[in-house]
PAGU-121430 format. One line per 5 residues: their letters; for each residue x, y, z of N, C-alpha, C. Coordinates in steps of 0.2 Angstrom, whole numbers, padded with zeros to 4 digits, m for minus. Atoms other than C-alpha are relative to their C-alpha. Last residue first. Example, Ala and Ser with C-alpha at 12.3 -4.5 7.8 and 13.67 -1.06 7.14 Angstrom:
<nodes>
SA> m0004/m0006/m0001/0068/m0005/0036/m0004/0005/0003 | 0004/m0006/0000/0062/m0022/0039/0004/0006/0000 $
</nodes>
This chain:
<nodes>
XXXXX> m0002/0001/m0006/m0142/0098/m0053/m0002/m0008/0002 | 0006/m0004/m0006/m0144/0101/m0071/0002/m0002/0008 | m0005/0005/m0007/m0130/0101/m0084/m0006/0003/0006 | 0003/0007/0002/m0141/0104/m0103/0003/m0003/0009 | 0008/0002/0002/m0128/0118/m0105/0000/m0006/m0001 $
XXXXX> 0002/0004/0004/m0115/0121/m0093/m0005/m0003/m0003 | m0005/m0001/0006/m0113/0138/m0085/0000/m0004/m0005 | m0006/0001/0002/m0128/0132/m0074/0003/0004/m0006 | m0002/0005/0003/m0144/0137/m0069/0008/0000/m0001 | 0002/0001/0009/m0146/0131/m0058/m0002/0007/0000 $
XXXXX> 0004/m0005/0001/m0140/0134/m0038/m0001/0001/m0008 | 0003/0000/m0006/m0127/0121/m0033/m0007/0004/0000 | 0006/m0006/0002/m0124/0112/m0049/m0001/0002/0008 | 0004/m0002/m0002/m0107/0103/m0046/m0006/0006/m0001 | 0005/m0006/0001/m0095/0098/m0057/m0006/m0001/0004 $
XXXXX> 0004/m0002/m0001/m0079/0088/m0054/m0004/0005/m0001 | 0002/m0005/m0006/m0068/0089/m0066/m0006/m0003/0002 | 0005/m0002/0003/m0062/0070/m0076/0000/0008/0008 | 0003/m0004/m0001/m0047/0059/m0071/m0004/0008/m0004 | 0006/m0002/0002/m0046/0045/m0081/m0002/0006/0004 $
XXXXX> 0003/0001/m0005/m0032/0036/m0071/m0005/0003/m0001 | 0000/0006/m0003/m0023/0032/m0085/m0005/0000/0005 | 0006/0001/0002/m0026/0048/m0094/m0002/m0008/0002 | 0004/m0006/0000/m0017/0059/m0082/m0007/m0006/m0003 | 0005/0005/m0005/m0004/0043/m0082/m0008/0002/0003 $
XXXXX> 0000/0010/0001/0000/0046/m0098/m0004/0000/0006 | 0008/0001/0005/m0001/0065/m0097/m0001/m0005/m0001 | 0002/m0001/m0004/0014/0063/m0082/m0009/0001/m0003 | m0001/0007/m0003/0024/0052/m0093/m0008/0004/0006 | 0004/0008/0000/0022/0065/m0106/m0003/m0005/0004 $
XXXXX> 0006/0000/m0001/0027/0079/m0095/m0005/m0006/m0001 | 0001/m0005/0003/0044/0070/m0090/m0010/0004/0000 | 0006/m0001/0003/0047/0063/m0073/m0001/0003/m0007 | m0001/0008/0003/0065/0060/m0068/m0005/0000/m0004 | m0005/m0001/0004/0065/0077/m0058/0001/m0006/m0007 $
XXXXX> 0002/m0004/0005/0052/0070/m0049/0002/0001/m0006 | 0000/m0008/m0003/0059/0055/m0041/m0001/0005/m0006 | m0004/m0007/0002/0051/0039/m0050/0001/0007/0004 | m0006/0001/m0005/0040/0025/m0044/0006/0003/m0003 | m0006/0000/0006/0027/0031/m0057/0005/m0004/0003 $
XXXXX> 0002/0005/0002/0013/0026/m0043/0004/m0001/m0008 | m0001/0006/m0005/0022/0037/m0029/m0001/m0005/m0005 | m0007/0003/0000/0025/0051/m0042/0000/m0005/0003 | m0003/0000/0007/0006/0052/m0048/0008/m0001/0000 | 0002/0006/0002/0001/0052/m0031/0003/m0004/m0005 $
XXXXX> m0002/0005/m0006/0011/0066/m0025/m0001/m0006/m0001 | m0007/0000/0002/0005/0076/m0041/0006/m0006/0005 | m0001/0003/0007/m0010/0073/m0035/0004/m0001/m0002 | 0002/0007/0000/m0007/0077/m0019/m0002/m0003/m0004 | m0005/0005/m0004/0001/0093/m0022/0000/m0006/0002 $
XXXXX> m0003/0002/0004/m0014/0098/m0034/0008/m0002/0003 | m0004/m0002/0005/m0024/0100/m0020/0004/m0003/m0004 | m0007/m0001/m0003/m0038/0088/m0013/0007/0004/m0006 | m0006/m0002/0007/m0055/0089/m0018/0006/0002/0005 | m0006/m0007/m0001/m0064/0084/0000/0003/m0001/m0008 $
XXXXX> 0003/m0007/m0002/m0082/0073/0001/0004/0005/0000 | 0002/m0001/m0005/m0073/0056/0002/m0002/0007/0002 | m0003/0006/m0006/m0061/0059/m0012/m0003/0001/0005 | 0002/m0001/m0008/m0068/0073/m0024/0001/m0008/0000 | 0004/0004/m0002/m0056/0074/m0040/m0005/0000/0005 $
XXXXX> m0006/0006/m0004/m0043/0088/m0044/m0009/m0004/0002 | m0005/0000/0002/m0050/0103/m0054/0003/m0008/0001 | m0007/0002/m0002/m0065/0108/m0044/0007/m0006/m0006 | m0002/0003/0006/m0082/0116/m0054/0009/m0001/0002 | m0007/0002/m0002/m0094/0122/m0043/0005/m0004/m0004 $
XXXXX> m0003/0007/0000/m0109/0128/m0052/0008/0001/0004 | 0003/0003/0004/m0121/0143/m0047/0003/m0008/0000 | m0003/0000/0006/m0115/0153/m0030/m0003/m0006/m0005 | 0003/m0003/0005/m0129/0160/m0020/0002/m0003/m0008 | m0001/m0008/0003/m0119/0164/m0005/m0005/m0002/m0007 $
XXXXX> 0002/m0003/m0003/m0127/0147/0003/m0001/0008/m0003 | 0009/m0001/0003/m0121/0136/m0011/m0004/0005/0004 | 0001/m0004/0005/m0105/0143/m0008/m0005/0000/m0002 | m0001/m0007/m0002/m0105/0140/0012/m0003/0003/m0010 | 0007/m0003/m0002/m0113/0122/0008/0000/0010/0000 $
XXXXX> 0005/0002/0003/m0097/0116/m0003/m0007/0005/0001 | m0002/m0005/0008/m0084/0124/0008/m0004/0000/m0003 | 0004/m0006/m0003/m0092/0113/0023/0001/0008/m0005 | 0008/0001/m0002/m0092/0098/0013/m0002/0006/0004 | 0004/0001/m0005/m0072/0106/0009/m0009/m0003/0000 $
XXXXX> 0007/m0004/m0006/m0065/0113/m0005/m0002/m0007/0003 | m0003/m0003/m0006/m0045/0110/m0010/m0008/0001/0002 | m0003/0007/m0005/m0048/0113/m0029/m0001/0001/0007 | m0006/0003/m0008/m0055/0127/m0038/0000/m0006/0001 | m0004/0005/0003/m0066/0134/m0055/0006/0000/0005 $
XXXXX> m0005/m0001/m0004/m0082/0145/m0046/0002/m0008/m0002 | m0003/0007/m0002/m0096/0149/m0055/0005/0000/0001 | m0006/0000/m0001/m0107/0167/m0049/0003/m0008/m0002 | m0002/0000/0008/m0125/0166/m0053/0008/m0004/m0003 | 0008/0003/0003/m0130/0173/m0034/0005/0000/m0009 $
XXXXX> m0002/0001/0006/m0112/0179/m0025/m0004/m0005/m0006 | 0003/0000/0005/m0118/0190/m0012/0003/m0006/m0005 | 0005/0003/m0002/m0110/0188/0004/m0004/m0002/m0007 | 0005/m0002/m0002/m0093/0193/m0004/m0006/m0005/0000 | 0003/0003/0002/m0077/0184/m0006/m0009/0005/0002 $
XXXXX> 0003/m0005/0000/m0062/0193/0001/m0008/m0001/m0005 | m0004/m0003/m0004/m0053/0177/0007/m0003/0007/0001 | 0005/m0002/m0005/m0064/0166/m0002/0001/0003/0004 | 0007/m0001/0003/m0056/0166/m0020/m0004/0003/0006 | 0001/m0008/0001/m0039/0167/m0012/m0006/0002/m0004 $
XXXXX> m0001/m0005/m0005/m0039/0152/m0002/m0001/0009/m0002 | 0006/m0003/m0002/m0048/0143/m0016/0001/0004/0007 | 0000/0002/m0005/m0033/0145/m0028/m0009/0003/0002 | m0005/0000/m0004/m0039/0149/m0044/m0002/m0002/0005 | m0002/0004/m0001/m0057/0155/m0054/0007/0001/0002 $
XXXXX> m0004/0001/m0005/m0069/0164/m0052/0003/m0006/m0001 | m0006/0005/m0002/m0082/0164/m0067/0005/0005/0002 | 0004/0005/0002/m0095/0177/m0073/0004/m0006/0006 | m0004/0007/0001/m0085/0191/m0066/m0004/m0005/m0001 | m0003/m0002/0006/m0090/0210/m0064/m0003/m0008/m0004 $
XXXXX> 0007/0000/0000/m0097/0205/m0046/0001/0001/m0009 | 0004/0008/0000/m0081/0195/m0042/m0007/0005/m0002 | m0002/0006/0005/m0071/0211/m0047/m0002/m0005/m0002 | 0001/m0001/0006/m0083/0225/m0039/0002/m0005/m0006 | 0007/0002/0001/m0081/0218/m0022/m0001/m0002/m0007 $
XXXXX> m0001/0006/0008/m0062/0219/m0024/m0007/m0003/0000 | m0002/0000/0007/m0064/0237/m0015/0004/m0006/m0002 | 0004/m0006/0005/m0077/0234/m0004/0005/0000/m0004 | m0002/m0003/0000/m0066/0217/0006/m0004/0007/m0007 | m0002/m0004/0005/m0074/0204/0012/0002/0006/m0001 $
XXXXX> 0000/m0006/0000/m0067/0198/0026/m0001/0002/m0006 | 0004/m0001/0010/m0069/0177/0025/0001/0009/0004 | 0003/m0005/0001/m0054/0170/0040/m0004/0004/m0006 | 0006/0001/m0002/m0053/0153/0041/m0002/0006/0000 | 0004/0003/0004/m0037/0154/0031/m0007/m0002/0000 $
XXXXX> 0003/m0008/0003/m0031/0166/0043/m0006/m0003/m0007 | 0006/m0002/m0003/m0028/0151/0056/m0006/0006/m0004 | 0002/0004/m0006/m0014/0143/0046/m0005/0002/0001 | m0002/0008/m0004/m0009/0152/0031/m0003/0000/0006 | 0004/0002/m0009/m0018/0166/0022/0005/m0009/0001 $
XXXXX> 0005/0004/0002/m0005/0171/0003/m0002/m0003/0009 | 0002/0001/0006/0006/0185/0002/m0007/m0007/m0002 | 0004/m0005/0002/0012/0191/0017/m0001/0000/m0007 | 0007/m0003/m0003/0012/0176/0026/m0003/0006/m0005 | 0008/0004/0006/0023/0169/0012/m0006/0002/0005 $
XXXXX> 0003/0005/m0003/0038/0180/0020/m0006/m0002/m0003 | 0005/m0002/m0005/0044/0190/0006/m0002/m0003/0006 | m0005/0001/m0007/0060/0185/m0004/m0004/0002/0004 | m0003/0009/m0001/0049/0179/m0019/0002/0000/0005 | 0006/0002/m0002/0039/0197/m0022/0004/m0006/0005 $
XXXXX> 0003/m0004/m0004/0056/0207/m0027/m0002/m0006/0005 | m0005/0001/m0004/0061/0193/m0039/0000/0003/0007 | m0003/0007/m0003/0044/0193/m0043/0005/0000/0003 | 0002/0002/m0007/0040/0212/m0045/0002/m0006/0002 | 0000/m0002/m0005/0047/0217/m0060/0001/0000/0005 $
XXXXX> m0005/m0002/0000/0046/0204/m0072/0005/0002/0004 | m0005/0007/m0003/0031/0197/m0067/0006/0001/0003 | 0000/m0001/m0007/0024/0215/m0070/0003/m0005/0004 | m0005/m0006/0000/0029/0214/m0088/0000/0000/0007 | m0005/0002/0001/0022/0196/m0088/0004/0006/0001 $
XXXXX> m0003/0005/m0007/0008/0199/m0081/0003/0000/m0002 | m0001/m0004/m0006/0003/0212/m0094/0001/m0004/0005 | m0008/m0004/m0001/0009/0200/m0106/0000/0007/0003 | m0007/0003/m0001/m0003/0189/m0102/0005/0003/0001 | m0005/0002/0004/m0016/0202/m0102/0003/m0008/0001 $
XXXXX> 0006/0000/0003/m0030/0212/m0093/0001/m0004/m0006 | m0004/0003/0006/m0022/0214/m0078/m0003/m0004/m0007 | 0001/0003/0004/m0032/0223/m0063/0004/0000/m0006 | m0001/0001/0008/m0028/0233/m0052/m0001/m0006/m0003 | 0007/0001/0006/m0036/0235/m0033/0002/0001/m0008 $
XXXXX> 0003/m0008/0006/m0018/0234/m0026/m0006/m0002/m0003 | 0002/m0006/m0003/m0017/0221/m0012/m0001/0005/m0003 | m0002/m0005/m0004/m0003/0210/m0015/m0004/0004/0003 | m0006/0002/m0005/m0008/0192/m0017/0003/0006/0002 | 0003/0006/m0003/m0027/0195/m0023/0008/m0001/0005 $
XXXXX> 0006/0001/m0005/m0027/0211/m0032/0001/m0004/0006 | m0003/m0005/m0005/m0008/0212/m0038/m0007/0001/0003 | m0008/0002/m0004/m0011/0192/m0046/0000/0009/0005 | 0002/m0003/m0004/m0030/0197/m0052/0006/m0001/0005 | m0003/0007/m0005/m0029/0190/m0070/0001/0005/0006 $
XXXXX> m0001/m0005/m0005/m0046/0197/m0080/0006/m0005/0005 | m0006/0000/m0008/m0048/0187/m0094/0001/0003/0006 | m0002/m0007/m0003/m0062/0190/m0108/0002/m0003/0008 | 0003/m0003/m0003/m0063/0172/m0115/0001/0007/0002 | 0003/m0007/0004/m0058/0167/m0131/m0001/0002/0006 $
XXXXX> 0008/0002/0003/m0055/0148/m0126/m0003/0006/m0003 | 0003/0005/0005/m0036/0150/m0127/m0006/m0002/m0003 | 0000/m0006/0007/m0035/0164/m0115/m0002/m0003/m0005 | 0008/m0004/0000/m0043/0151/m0102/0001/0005/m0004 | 0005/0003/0004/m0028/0138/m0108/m0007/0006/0001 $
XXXXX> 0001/0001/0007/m0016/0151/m0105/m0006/m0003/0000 | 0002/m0007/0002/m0022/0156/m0087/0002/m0004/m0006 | 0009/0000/m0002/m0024/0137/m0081/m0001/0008/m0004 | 0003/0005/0006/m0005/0134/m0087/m0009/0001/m0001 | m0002/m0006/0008/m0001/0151/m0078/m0002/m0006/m0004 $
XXXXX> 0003/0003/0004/m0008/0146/m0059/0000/0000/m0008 | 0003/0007/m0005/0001/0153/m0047/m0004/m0007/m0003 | m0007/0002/0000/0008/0167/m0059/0000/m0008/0007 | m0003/0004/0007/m0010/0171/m0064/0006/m0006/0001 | m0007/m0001/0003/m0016/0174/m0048/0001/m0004/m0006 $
XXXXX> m0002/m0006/m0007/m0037/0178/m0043/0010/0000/m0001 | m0007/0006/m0005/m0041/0170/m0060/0003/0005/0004 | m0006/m0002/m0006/m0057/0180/m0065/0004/m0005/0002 | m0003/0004/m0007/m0067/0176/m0080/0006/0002/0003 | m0009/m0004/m0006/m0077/0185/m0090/0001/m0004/0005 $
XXXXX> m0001/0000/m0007/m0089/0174/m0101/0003/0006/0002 | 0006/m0007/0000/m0097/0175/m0120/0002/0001/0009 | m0001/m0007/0005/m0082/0165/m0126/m0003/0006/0001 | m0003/m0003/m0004/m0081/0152/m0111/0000/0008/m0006 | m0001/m0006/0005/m0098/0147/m0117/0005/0002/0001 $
XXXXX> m0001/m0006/m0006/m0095/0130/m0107/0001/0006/m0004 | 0003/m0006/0003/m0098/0116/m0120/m0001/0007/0006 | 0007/0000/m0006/m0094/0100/m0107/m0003/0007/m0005 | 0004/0005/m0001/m0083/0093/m0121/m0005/0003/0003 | 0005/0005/0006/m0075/0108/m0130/m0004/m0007/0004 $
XXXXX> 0002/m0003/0008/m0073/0122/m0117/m0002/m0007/m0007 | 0006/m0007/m0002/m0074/0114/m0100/m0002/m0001/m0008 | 0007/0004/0001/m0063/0098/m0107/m0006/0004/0002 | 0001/0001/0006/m0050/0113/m0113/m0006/m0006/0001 | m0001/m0009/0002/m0050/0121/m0095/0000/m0002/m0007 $
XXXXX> 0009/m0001/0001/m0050/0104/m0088/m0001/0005/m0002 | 0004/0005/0004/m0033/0099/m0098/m0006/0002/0002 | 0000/m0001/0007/m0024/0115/m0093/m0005/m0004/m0002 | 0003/m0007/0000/m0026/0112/m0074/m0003/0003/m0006 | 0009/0003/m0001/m0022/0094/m0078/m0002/0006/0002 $
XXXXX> 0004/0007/0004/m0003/0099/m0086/m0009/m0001/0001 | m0001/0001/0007/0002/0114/m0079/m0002/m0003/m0005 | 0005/m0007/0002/m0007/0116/m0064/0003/0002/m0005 | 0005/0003/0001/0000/0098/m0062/m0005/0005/m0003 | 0003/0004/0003/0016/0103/m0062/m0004/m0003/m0002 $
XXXXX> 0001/m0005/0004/0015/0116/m0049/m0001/m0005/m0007 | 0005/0000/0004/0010/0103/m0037/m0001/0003/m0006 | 0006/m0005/m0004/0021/0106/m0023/m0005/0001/m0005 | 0003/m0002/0004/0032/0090/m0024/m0005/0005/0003 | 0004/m0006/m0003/0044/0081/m0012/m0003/0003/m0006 $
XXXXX> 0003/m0008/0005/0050/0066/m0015/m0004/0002/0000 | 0006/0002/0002/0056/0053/0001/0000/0004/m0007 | 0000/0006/0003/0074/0051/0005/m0008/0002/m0003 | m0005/0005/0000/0080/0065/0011/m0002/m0002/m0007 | 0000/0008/0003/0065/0078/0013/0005/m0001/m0004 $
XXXXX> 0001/0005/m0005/0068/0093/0023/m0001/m0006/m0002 | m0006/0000/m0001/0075/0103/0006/m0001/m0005/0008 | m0001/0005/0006/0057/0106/0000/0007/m0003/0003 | 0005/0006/0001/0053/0113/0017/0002/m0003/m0006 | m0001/0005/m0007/0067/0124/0019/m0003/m0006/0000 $
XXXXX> m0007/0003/0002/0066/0131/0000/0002/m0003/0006 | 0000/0009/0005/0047/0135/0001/0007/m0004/0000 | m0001/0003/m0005/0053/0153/0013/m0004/m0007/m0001 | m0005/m0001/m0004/0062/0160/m0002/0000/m0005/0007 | 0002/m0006/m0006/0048/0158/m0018/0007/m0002/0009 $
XXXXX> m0001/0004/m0005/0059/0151/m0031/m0004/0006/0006 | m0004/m0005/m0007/0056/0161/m0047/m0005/m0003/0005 | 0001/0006/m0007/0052/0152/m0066/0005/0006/0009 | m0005/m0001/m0006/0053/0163/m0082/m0005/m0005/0007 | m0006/0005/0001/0047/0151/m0098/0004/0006/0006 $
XXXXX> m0004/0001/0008/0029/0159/m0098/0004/m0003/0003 | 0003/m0005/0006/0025/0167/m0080/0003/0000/m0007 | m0002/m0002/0010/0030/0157/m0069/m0006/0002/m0001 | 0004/m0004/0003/0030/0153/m0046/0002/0002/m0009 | m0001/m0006/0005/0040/0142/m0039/m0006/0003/m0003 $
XXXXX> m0006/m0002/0000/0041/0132/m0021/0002/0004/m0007 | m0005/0003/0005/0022/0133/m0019/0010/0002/0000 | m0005/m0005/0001/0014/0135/m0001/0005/m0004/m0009 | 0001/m0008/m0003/m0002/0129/0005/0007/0005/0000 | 0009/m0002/m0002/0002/0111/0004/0001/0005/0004 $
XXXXX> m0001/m0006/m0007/0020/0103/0001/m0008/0004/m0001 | 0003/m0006/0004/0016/0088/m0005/0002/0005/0003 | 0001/m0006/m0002/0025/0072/0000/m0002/0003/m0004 | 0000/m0009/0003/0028/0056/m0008/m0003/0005/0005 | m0003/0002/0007/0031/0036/m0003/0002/0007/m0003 $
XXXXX> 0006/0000/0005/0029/0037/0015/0004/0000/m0007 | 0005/0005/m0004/0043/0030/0029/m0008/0002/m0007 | 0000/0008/0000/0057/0037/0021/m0003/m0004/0000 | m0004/0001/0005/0054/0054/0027/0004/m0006/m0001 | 0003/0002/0008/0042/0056/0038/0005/m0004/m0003 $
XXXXX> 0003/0005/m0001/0049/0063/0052/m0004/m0007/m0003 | m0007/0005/m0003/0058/0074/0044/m0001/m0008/0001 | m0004/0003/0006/0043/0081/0035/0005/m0006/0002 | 0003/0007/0003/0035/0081/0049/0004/m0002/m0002 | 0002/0007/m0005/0047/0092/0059/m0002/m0005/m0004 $
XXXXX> m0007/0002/0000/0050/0103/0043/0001/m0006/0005 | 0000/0004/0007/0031/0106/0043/0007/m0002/m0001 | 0005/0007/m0003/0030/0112/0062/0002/m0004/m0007 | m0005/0004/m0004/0047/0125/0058/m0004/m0009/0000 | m0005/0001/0004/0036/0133/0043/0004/m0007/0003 $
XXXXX> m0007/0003/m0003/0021/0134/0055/0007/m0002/m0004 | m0005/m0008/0002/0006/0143/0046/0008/m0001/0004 | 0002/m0010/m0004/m0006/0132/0057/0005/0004/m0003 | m0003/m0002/m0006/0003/0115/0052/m0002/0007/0001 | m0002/m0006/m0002/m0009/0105/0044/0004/0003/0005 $
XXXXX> m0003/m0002/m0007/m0007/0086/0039/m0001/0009/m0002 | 0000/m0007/0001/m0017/0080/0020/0001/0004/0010 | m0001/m0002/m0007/m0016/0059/0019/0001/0010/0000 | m0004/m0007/0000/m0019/0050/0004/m0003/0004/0005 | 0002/m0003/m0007/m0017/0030/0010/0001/0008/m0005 $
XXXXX> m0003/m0003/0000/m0017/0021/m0009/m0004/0006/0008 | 0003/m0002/m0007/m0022/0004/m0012/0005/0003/0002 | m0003/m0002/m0003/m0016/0000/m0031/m0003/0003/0005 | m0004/0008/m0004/m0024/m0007/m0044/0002/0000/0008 | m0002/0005/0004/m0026/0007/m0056/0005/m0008/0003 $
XXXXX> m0005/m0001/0006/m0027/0018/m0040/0004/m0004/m0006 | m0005/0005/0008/m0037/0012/m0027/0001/0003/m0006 | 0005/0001/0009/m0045/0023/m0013/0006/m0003/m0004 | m0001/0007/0003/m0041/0026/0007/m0003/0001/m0007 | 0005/0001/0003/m0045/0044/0016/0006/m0006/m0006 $
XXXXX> m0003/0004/0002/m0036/0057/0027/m0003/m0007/m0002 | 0007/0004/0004/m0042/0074/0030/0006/m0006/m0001 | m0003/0005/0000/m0035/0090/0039/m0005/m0006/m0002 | 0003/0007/0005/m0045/0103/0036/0002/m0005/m0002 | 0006/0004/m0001/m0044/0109/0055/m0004/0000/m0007 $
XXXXX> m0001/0005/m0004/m0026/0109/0055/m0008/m0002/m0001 | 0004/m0001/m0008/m0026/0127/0044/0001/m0008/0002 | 0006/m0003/m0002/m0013/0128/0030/m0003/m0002/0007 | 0003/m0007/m0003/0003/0128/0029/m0006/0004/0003 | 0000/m0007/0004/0004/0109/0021/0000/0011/0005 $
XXXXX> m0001/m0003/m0008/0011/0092/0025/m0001/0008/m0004 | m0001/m0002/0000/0004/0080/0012/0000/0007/0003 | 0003/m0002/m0006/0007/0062/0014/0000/0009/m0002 | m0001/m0010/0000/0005/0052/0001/m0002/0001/0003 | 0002/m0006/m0002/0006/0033/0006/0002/0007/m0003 $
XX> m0002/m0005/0001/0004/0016/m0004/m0003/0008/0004 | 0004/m0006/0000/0000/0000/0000/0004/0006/0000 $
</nodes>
């Protein structure tokens, strides 16, 4: 049997751990929080290592891109560097690859107008395979990278307005403490909407990206609204049905009532290649992509739907 364990920043209390078969394959995937703990998740890790098959790192990525530049965020490099023996992964390859792929099975299989849409990606540079593919359908883009992880009400209307301000700011951005750029541990439970990024989610047919930073400034209102994430919760699920929102539309599986991030995915995927990362190419990682068949979750919570004919 096989373990993914993966040890992430975030809160403690959406810890989750849960059994399921993998082309054969009886696989423990396991999700540890350490409250915004850097030190806590180096313990595990240590702990750990050797004894499980892959790691994630959860609630924090080791690189951030925009196109073909790449930049190491500062305080990711301790944790990835605590495990030995085991491989460690924080999922960005997968928000390359299977981020990409639902975002073309939206548009041509499940027929999602993205054409006639606006869609919000709260960081591009967090997500940049998911941003391409969403330029790719025609949609009116909006990417919200200085909205959502710094705090300036601008808006980027572009790729290669991201990438100018990539440029810029990243190397900047990357030596920051991760507090100040993205909710860990306890903050993560905290919802404040914020009046000036009201106007963005009300703009915005679809929201999409991380789900910490969708709901961080998320207003009470969001009737209509579909939301393209991972990582949400049975108690995540009810709160958006609550606000109003239309379809849920998660990226990564649901396993026992939770989608779990693309660091666990990615974790799995290298446990069942038996291969360290590095070693991985993408092909082998789109092989296995379609080996295991996985498909988006879509949820109607509140019809009607973004997808035509898709009822609740």
């Amino acid at each position: 049997m096989k373990h993914v364990v993966s040890v992430s920043l975030g809160s403690s209390r959406r810890n989750k751990r849960t059994e399921a078969e993998f082309l054969g394959e009886q696989v423990i995937v396991e999700r540890i929080g350490t409250d915004g703990s850097i030190p806590k998740a180096i313990e595990i890790i240590r702990e750990l290592d050797g004894k499980v098959d892959a790691f994630g790192m959860g609630g924090i990525d080791l690189w951030i891109a925009c196109g073909r530049s790449k930049y190491m965020l500062k305080d990711a490099v301790p944790i990835a560097k605590a495990a030995k023996k085991t491989p460690i992964v924080d999922g960005s390859r997968l928000k390359g690859t299977l981020e990409r792929r639902v975002i073309r099975y939206l548009n041509d299989e499940m027929r999602v107008p993205f054409k006639d849409l606006k869609v919000l990606l709260t960081v591009g540079v967090d997500r940049f395979g998911m941003a391409e593919a969403l330029r790719d359908t025609g949609c009116k883009l909006v990417l919200g990278d200085l909205i959502f992880a710094l705090g300036i009400p601008i808006p980027l209307q572009s790729l290669d307005a991201l990438d100018k301000v990539a440029r810029v700011l990243a190397p900047l951005v990357v030596r920051l403490p991760f507090s100040m750029l993205y909710p860990t541990g306890s903050k993560q439970e905290e919802r404040k909407a914020n009046p000036k990024f009201a106007r963005f989610y009300k703009e915005a047919d679809v929201i999409a990206g991380d789900f910490h930073y969708i709901v961080k400034h998320m207003p009470e209102d969001m009737t209509g609204k579909s939301i393209i994430t991972n990582t949400v919760t049975e108690d995540d699920v009810k709160e958006f049905r609550a606000r109003g929102v239309s379809t849920l539309i998660t990226t990564t599986p649901e396993m026992e009532g939770r989608s779990f991030g693309t660091n666990v995915m990615e974790g799995l995927i290298v446990s069942l290649l038996g291969k360290m990362p590095e070693e991985i190419t993408d092909d082998e990682i789109n092989g296995m992509l379609d080996r295991l068949g996985f498909k988006p979750r879509i949820e109607v919570l509140n019809p009607p739907s973004i997808i035509p004919g898709h009822a609740v």
